[in-house]
Backbone as CSV, one residue per row, in Angstrom:
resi,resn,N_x,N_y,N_z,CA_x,CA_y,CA_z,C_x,C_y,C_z
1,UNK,0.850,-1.196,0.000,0.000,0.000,0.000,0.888,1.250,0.000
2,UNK,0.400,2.361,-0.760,1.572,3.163,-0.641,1.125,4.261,0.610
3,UNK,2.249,5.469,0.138,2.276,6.043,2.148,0.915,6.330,2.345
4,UNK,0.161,7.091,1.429,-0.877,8.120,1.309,-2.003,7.144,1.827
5,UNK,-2.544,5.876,1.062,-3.152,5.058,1.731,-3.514,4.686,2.918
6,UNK,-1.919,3.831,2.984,-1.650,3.551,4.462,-1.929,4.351,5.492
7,UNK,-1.635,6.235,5.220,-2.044,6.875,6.713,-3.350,7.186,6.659
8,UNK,-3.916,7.350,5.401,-5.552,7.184,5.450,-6.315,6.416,6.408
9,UNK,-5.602,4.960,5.987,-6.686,4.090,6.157,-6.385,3.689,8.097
10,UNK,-5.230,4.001,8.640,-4.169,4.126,9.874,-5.080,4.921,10.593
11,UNK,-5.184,6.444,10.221,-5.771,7.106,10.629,-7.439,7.195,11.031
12,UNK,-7.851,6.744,9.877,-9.658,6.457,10.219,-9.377,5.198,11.143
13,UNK,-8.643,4.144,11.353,-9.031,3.404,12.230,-8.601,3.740,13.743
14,UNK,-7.462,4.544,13.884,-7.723,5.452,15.179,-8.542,6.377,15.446
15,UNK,-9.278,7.204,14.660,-10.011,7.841,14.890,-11.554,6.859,15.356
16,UNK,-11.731,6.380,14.633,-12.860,5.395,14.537,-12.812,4.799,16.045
17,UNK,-11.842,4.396,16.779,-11.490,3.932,18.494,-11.480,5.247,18.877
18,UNK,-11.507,6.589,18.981,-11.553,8.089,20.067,-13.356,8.235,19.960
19,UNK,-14.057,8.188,18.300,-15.026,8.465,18.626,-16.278,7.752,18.342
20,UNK,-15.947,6.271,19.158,-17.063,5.432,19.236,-17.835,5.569,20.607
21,UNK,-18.894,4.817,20.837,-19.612,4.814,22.120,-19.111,4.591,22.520
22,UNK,-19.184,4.953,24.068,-19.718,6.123,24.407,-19.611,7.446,24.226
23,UNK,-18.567,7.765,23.399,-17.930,8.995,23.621,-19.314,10.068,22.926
24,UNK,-19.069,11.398,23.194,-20.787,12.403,23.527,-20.730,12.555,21.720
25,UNK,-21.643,12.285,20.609,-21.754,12.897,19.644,-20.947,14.020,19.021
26,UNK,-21.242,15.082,19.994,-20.870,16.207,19.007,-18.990,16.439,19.690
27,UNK,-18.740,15.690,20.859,-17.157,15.647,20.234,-16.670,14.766,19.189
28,UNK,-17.139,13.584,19.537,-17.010,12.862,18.136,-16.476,13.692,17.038
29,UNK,-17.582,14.087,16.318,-17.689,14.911,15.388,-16.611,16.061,15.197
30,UNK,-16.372,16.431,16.141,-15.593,18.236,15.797,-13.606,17.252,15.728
31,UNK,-13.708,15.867,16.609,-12.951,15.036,16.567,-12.326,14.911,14.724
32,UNK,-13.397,14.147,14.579,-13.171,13.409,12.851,-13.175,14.776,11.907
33,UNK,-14.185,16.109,12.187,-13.561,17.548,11.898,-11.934,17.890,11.509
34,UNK,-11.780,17.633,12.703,-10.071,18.580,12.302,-9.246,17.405,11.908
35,UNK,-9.235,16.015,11.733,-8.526,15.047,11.438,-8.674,14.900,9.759
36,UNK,-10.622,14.985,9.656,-10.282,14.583,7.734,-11.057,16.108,7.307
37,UNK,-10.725,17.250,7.609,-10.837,18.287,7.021,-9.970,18.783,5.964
38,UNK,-8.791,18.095,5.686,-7.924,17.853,4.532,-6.586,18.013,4.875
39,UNK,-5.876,18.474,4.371,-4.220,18.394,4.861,-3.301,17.308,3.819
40,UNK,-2.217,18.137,3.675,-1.151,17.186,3.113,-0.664,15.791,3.733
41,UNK,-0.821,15.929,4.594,-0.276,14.829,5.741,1.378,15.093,5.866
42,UNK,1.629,15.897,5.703,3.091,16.047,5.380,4.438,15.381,6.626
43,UNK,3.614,15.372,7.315,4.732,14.750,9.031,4.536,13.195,8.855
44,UNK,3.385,12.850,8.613,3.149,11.499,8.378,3.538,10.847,7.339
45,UNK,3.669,11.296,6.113,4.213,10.768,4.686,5.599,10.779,4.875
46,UNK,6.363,12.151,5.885,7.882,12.047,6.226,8.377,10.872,6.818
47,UNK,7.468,10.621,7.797,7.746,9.405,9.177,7.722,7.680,8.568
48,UNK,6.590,7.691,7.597,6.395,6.687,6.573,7.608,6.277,5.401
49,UNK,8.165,7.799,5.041,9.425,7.784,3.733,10.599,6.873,4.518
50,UNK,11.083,7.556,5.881,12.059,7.607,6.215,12.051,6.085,6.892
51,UNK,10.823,5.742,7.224,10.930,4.178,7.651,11.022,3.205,6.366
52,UNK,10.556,3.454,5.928,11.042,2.627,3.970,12.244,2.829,3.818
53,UNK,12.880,4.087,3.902,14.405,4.374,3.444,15.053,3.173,4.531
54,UNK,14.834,3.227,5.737,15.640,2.418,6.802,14.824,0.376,7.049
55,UNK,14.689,0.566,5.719,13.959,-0.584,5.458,12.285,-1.377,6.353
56,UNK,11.760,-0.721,6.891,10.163,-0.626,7.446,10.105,-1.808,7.764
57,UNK,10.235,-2.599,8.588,10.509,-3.737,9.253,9.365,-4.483,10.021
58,UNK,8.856,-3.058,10.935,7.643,-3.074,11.536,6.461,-2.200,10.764
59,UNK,5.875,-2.412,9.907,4.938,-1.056,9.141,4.001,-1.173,10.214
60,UNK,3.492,-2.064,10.701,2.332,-1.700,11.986,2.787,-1.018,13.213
61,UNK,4.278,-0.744,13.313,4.373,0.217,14.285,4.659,1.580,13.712
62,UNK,5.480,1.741,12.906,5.705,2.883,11.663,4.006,3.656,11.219
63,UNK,3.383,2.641,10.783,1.761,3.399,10.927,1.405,3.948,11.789
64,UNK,1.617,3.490,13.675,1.307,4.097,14.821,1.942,5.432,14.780
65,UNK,3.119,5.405,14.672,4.273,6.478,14.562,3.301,7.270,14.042
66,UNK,3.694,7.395,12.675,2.694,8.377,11.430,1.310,8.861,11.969
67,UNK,0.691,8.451,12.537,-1.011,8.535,12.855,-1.004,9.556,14.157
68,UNK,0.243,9.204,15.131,0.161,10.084,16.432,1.024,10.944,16.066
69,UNK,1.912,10.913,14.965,2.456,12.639,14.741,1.140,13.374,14.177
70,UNK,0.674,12.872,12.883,-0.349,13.676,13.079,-1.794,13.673,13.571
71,UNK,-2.116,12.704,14.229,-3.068,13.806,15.618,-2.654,14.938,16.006
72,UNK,-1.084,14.595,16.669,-0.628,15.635,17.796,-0.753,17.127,16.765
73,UNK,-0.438,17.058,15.160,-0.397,17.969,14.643,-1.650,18.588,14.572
74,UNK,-3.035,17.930,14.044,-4.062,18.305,13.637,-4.938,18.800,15.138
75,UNK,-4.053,18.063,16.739,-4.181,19.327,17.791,-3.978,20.020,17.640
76,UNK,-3.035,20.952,17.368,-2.130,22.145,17.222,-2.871,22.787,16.533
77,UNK,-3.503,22.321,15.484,-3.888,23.119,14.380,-5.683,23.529,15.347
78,UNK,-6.179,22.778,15.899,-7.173,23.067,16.354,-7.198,23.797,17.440
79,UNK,-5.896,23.999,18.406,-5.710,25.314,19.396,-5.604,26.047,19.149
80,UNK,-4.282,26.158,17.965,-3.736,27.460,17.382,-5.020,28.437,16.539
81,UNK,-6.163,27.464,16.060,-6.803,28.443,15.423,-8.344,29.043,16.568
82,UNK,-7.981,29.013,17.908,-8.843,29.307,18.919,-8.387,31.019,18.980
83,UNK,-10.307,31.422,19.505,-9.996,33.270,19.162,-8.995,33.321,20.478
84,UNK,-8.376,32.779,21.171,-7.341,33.171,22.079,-5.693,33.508,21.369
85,UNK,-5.738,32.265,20.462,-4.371,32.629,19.731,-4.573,33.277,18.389
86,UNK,-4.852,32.629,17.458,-5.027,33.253,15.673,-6.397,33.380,15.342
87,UNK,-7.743,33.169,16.597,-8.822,33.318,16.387,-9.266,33.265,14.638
88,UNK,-8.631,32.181,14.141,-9.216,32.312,12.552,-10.623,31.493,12.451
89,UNK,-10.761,31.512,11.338,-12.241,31.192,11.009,-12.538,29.639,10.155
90,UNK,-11.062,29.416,9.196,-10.699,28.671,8.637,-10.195,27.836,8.306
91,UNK,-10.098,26.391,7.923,-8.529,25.740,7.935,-8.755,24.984,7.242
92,UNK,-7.508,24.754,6.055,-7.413,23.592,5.256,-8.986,24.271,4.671
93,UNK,-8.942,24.803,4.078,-10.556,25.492,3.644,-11.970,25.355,3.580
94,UNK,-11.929,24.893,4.978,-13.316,24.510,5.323,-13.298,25.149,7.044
95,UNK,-14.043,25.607,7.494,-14.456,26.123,8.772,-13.521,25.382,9.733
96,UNK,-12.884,26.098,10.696,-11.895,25.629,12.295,-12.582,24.921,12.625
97,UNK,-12.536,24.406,14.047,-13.399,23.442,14.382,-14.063,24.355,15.432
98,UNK,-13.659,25.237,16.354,-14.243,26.344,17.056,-15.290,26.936,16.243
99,UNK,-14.997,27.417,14.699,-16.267,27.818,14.100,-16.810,27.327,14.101
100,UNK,-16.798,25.725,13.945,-18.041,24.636,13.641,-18.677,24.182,14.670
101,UNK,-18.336,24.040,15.917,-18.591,23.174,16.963,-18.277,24.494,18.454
102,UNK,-17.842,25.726,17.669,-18.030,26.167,19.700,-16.296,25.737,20.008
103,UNK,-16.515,26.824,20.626,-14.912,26.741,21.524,-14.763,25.537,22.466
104,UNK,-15.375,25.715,22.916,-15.822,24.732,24.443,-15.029,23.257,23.868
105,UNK,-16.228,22.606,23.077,-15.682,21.468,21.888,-14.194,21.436,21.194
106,UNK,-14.373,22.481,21.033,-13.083,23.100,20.203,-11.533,22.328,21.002
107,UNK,-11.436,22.958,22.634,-10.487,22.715,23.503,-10.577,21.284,23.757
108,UNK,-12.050,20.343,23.883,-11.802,19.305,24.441,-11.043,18.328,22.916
109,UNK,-11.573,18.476,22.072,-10.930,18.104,20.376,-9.905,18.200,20.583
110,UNK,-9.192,19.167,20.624,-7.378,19.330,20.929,-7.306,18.336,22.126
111,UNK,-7.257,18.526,23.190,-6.518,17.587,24.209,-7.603,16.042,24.009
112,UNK,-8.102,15.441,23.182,-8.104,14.154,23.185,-7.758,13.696,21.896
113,UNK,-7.274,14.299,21.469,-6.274,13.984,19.998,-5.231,13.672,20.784
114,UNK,-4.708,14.439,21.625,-3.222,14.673,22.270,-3.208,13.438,22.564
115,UNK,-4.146,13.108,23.713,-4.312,11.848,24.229,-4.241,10.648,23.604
116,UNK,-5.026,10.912,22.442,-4.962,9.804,21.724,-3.897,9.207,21.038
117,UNK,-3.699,10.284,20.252,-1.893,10.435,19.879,-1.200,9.210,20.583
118,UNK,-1.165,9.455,21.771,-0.203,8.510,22.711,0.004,7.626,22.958
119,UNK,-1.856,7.162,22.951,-2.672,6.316,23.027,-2.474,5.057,22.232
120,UNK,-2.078,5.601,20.706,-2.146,4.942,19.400,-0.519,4.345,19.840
121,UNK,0.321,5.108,20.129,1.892,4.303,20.596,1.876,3.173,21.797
122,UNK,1.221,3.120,22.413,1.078,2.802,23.952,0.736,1.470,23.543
123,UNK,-0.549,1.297,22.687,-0.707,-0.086,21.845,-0.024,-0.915,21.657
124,UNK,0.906,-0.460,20.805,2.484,-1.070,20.265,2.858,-1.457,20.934
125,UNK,3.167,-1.151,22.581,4.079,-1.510,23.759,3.931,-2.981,23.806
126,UNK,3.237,-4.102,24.179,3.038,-5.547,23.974,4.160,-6.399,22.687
127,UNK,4.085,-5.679,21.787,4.095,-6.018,20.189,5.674,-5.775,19.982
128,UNK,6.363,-4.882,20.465,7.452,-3.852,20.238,8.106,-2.974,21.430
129,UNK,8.360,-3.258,22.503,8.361,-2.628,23.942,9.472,-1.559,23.869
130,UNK,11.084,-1.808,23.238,11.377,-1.301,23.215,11.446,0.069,22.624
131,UNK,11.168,-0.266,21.321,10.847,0.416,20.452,9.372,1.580,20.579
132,UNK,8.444,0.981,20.552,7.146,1.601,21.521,7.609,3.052,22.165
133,UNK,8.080,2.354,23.354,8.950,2.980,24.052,9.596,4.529,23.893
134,UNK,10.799,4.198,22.962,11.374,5.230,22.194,10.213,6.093,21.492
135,UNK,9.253,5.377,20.936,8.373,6.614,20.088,7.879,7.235,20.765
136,UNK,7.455,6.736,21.963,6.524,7.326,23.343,7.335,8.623,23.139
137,UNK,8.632,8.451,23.606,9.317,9.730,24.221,9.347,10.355,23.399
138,UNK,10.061,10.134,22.362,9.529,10.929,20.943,8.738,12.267,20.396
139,UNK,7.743,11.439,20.700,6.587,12.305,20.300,6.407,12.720,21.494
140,UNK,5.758,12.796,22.542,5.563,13.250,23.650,6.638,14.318,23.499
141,UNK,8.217,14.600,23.842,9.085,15.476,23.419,8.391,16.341,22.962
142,UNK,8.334,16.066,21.766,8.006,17.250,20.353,6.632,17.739,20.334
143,UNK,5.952,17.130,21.759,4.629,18.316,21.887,4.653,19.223,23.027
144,UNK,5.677,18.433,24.267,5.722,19.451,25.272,6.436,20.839,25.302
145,UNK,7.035,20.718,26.588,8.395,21.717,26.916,9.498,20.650,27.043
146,UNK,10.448,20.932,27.329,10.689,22.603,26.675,11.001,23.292,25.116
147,UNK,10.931,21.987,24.484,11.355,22.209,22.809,9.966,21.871,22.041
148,UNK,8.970,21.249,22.332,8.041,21.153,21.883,6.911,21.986,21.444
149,UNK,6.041,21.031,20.528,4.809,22.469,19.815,4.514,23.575,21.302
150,UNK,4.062,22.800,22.310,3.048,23.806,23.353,4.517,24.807,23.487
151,UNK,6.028,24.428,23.813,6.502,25.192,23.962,6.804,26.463,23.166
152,UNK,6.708,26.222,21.783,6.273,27.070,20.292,5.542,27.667,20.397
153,UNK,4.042,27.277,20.769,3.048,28.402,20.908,3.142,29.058,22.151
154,UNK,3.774,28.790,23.260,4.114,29.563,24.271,5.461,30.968,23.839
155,UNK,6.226,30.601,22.913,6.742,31.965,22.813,5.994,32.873,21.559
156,UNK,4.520,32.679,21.670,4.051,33.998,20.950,3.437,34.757,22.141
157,UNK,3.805,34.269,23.063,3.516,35.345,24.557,4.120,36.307,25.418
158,UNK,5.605,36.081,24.563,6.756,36.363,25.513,7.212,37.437,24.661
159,UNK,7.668,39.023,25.039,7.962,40.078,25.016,8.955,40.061,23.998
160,UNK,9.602,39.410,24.086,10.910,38.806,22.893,10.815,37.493,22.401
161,UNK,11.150,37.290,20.960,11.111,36.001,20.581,12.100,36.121,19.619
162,UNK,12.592,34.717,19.567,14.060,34.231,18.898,13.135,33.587,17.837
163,UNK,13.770,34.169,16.049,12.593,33.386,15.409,13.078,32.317,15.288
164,UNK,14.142,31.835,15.054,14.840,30.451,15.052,14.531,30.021,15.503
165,UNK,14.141,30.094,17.039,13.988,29.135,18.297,12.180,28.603,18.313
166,UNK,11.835,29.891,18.013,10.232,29.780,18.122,9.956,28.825,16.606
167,UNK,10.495,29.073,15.695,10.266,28.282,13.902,10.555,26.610,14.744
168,UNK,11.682,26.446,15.068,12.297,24.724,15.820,11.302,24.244,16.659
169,UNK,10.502,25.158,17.714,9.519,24.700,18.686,8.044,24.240,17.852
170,UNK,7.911,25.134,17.228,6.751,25.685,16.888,6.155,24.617,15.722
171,UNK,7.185,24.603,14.813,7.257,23.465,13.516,8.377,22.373,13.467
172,UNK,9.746,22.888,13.873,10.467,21.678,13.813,10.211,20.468,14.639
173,UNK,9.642,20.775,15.727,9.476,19.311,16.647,9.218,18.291,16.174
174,UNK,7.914,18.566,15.517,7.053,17.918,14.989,8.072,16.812,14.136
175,UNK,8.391,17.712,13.011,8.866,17.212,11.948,10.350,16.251,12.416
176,UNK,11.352,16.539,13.490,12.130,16.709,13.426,11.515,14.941,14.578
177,UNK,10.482,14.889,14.937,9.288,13.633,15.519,9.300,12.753,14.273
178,UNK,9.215,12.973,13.535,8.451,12.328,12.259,9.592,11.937,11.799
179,UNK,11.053,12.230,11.669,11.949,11.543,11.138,12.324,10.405,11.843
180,UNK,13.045,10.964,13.363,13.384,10.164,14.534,13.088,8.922,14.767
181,UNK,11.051,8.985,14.150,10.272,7.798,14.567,9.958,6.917,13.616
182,UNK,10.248,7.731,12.281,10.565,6.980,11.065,11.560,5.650,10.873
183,UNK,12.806,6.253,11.713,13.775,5.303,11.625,13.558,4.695,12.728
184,UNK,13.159,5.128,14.125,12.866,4.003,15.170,12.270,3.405,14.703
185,UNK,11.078,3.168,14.017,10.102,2.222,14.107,10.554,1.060,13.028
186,UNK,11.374,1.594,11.879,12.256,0.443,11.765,13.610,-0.159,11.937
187,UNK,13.970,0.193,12.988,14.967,-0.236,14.013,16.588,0.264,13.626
188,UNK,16.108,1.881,13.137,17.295,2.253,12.868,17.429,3.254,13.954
189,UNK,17.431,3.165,15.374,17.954,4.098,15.906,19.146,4.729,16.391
190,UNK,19.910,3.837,16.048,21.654,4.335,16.008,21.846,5.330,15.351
191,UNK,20.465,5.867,14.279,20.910,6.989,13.502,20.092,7.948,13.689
192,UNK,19.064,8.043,15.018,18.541,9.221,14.760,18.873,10.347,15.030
193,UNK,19.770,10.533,15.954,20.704,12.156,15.819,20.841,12.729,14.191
194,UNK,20.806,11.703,13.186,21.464,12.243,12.210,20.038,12.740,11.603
195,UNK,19.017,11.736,11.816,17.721,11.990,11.222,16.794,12.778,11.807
196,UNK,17.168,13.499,13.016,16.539,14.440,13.778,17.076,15.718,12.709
197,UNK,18.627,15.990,12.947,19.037,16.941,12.498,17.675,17.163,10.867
198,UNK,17.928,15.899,9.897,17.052,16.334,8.902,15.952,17.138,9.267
199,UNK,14.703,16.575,10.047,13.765,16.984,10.661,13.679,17.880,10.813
200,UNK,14.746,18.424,11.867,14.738,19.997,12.326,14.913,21.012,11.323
201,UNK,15.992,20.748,9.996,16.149,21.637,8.889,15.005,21.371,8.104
202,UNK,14.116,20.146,7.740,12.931,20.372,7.211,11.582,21.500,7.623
203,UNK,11.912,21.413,9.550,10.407,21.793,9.902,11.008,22.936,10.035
204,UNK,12.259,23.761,10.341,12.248,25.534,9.815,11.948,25.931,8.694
205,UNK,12.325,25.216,7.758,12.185,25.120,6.223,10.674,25.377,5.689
206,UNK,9.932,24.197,6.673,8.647,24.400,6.327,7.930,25.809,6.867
207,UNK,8.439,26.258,8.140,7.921,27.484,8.898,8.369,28.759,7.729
208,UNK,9.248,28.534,7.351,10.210,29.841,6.684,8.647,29.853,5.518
209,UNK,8.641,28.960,4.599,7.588,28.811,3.521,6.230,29.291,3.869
210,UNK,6.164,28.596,5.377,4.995,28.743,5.253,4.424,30.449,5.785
211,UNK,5.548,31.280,6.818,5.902,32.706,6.127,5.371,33.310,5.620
212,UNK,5.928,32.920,4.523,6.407,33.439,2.748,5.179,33.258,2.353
213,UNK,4.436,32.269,2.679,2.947,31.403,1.460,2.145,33.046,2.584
214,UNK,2.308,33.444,4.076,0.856,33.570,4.899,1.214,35.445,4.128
215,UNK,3.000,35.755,3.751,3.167,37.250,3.709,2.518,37.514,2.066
216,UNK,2.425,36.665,1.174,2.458,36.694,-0.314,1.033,35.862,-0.837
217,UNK,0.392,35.224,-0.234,-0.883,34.296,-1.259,-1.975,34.818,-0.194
218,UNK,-2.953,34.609,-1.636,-4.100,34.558,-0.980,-5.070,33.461,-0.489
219,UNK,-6.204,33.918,0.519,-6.803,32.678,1.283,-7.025,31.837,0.534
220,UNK,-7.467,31.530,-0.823,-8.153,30.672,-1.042,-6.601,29.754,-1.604
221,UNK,-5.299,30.192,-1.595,-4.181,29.697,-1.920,-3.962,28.533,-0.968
222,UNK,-3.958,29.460,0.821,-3.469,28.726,1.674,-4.737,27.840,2.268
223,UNK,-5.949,28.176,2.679,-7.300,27.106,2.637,-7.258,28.146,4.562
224,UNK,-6.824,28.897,4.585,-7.170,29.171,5.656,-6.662,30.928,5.538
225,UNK,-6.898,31.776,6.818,-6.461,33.291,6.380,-5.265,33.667,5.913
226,UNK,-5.431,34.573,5.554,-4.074,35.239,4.930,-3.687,36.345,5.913
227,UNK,-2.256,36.989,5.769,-1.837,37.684,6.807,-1.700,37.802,8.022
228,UNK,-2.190,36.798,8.630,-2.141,36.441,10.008,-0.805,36.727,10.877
229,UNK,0.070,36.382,10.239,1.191,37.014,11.516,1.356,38.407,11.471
230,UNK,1.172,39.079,10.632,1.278,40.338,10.603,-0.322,41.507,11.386
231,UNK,-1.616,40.424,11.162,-2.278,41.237,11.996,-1.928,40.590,13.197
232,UNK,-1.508,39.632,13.973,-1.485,38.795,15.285,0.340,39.425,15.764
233,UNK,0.619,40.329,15.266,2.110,40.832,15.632,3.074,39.270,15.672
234,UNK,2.865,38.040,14.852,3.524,36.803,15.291,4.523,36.959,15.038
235,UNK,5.768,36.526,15.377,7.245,36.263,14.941,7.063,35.728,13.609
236,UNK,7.676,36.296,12.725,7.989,35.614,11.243,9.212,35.981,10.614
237,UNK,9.562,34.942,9.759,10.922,34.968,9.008,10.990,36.351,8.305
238,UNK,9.781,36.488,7.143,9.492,37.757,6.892,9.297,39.056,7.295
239,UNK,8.839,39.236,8.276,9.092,40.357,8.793,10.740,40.161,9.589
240,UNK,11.271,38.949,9.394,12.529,39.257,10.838,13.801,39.794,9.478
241,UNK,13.250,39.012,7.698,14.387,38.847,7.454,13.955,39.975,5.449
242,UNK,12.770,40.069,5.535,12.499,40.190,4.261,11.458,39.095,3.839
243,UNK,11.244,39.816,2.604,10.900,38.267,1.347,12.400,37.769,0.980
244,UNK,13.267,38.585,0.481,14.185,37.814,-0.295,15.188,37.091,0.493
245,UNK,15.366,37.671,2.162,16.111,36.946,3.013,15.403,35.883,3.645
246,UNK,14.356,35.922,3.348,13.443,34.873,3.801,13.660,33.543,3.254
247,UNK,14.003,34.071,1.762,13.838,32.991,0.564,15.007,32.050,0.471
248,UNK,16.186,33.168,0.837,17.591,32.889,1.037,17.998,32.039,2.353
249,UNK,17.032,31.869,3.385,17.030,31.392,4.147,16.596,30.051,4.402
250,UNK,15.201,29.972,3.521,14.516,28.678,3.176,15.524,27.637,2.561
251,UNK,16.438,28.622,1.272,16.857,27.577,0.370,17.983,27.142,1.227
252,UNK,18.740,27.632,2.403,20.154,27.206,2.684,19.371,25.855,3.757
253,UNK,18.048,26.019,4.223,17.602,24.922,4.859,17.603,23.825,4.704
254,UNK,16.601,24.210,3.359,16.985,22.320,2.243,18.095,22.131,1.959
255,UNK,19.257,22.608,1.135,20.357,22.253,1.190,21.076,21.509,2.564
256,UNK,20.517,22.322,3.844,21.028,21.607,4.795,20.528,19.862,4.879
257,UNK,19.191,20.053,4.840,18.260,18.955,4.943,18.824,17.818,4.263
258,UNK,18.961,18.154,3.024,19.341,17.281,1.337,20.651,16.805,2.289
259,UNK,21.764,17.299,2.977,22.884,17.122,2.935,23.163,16.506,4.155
260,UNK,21.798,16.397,5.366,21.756,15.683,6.210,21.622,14.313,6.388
261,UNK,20.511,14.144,5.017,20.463,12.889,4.933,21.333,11.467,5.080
262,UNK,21.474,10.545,5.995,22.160,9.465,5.952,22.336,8.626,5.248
263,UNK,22.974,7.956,4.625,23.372,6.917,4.024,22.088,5.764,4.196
264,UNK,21.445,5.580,3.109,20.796,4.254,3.712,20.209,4.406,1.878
265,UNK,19.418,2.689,2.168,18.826,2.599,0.820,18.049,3.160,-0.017
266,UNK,17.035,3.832,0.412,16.621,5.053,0.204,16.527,6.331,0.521
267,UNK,18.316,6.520,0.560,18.577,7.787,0.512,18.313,9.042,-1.144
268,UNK,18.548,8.667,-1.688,18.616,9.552,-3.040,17.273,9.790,-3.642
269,UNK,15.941,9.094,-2.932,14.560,9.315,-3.187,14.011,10.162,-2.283
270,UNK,14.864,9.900,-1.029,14.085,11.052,0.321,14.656,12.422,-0.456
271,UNK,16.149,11.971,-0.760,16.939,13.738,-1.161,15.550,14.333,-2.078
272,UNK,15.518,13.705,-3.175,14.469,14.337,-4.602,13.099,15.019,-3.979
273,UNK,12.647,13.663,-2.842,11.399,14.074,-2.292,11.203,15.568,-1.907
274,UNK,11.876,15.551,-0.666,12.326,16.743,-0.173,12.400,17.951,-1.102
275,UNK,13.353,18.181,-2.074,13.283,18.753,-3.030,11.530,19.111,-3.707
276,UNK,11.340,18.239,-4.055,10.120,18.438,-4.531,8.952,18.638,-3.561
277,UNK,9.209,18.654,-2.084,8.138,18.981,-1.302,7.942,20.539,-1.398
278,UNK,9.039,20.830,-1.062,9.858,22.415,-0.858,9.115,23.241,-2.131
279,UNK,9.362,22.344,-3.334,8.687,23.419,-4.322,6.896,23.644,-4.544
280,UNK,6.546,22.578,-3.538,5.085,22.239,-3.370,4.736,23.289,-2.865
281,UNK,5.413,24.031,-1.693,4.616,24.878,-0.366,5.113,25.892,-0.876
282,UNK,6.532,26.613,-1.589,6.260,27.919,-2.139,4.847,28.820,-2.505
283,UNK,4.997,29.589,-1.815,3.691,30.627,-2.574,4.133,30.635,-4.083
284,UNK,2.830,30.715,-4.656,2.465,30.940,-6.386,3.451,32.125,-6.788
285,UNK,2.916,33.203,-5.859,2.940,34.246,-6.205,4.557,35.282,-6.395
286,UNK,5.618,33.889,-5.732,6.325,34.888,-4.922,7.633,35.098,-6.048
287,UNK,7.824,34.507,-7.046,8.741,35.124,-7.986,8.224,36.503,-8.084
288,UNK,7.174,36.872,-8.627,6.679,37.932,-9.430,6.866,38.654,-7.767
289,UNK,6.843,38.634,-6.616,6.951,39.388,-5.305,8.167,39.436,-5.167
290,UNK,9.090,38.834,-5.508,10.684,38.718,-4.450,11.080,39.820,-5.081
291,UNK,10.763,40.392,-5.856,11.995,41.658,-6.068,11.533,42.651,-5.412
């Protein structure tokens, strides 16, 4: 089955265990909301590549992997768009889940994704203990403190912000989750220092873009508002560095990324991938803008 499938079909069957009976209807609902409201899957297709590259040994734990990075993500996405932080209206271009379902719903949706997230690794433990294990920490890591998402959205509170630091919290965790657990889950962990590093130059990479896509396209480009860091005063590459230092910044990322990559059998397909992800999330617009 290929990746796209696989986290499809991964995903509806964890979801399908958060919102069966008993659980109340309308969380259910605002639940399966922010999960198949659309999305690239982009943390999960990473976590999936990189366990193929390191030969996928276990795909039923590699699926767990993939499924609780993104829950934990498609939380994020359902806090971050609460009128407390980016109060938007939109996502992935169909209504937040706060628009659809009420704040109230809104908060409990985020923290039983989280949960679940964990939930979906914790499984594995019987099957895979050690390993399990390692993903536990993993992911868990890359949502808390002190390097994790909550710790990311905690420095849009703080009087000063490091954009580097806040781009690594904020987006790299995640991503930098999704490699780590890629290769744990097929029993390459002797190398994940090397495959974190990727991670981390992917998920600034992706923050830098995604920037660039919120300073330069319009809503119906990105499926959710436009301009947002600039009316929400957020830390951004763009305002810290330009468009064109922005751009200059993105590209020395992937290069880093491309050049992080480890040695393994499918190394020279992750390099291309990558490559070709990068040119996916560029804004449309932004040749005709960079000057």
């Amino acid at each position: 089955m290929e990746p796209s499938s696989r986290i499809e079909s991964a995903l509806e069957a964890a979801v399908a265990r958060a919102s069966a009976e008993p659980a109340p209807p309308q969380l259910a609902q605002a639940i399966r909301h922010a999960v198949f409201a659309g999305g690239a899957r982009v943390r999960p297709r990473l976590c999936l590549t990189v366990a193929a590259a390191c030969g996928d040994d276990a795909p039923e734990l590699a699926d767990a992997a993939a499924v609780a990075i993104e829950l934990m993500h498609c939380a994020s996405l359902v806090h971050d768009d609460l009128p407390c932080f980016d109060d938007a209206a939109t996502r992935r271009g169909q209504p937040s889940v706060h628009a659809a379902y009420g704040e109230r719903l809104a908060v409990l949706a985020g923290d039983a994704l989280i949960v679940h997230a964990l939930e979906t690794l914790a499984l594995q433990v019987p099957q895979a203990p050690q390993r399990a294990a390692q993903l536990l920490t993993t992911v868990s890591g890359a949502t808390g403190v002190p390097r994790g998402i909550t710790a990311g959205q905690a420095w849009e509170s703080e009087p000063e912000v490091p954009v580097a630091e806040y781009h690594q919290a904020k987006t790299g965790s995640l991503f930098a989750a999704a490699t780590v657990a890629g290769a744990v889950a097929a029993g390459a962990e002797a190398q994940a220092a090397q495959w974190r590093s990727v991670g981390e130059y992917l998920g600034e990479a992706y923050q830098v873009a995604d920037d660039l896509r919120d300073a330069l396209s319009a809503e119906e480009e990105l499926g959710k508002p436009a301009g947002q860091d600039s009316a929400h005063g957020l830390p951004s590459a763009v305002a810290d560095l330009g468009v064109k230092g922005a751009k200059e910044r993105l590209d020395r990322l992937v290069e880093e990324a491309v050049g992080a990559v480890p040695e393994c059998a499918g190394a020279e397909q992750l390099r291309a991938g990558i490559l070709k992800e990068m040119e996916r999330v560029l804004p449309k617009t932004l040749g005709c803008n960079a000057a």
